[in-house]
Steps between C-alpha positions, in 0.01 A plus 500: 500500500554754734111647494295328739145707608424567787152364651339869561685631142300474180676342165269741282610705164447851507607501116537291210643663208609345132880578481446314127368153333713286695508674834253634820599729749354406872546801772379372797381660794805498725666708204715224372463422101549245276507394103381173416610362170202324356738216399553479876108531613416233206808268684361533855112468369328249752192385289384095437665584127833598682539279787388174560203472711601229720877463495560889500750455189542770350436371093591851363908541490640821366643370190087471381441831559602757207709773556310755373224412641270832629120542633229618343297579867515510890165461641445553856339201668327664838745667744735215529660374149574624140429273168689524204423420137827410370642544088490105479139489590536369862241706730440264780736573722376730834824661670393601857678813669656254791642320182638745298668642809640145603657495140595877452799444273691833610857456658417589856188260467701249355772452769569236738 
């Protein structure tokens, strides 16, 4: 990935928007935006239910998740993470703003 913060810039939203059930719109504060699938947030979820706690094994693979599967909420948890209740009932997952940044899906983002 081609982002990488600097230590004196801040990884913090200055919007969230709903583009629809199945996707979020982060701007962030250095102007750059990007749409997260929620098929792609519910693949990259970090919780005990998603990866293992002590081997780091991811035990959620894509092929689990539905296609169509959408949110129902975004909380925001403090200043530094969002938490989403997905269609498929999974709600423990806390996506930090360093962590959605690291995994911004967006073709610049996304480059070697």
């Amino acid at each position: 990935m081609n982002y990488r913060p600097r230590p004196t810039e801040e990884v913090t939203p200055v919007r969230i928007r709903r583009i629809d059930p199945s996707q979020i719109e982060i701007e962030w504060l250095d102007g750059h935006k990007a749409a997260y699938s929620t098929r792609y947030l519910r693949l990259h979820c970090g919780c005990a239910h998603c990866v293992d706690e002590r081997t780091g094994q991811r035990m959620v693979i894509l092929d689990q998740i539905p296609p169509g599967i959408g949110y129902t909420e975004v909380q925001l948890v403090g200043n530094y993470a969002m938490q989403i209740v997905f269609s498929d009932g999974h709600n423990t997952g806390i996506f930090s703003w360093d962590l959605l940044r690291e995994i911004c899906p967006c073709e610049g983002c996304r480059k070697p």
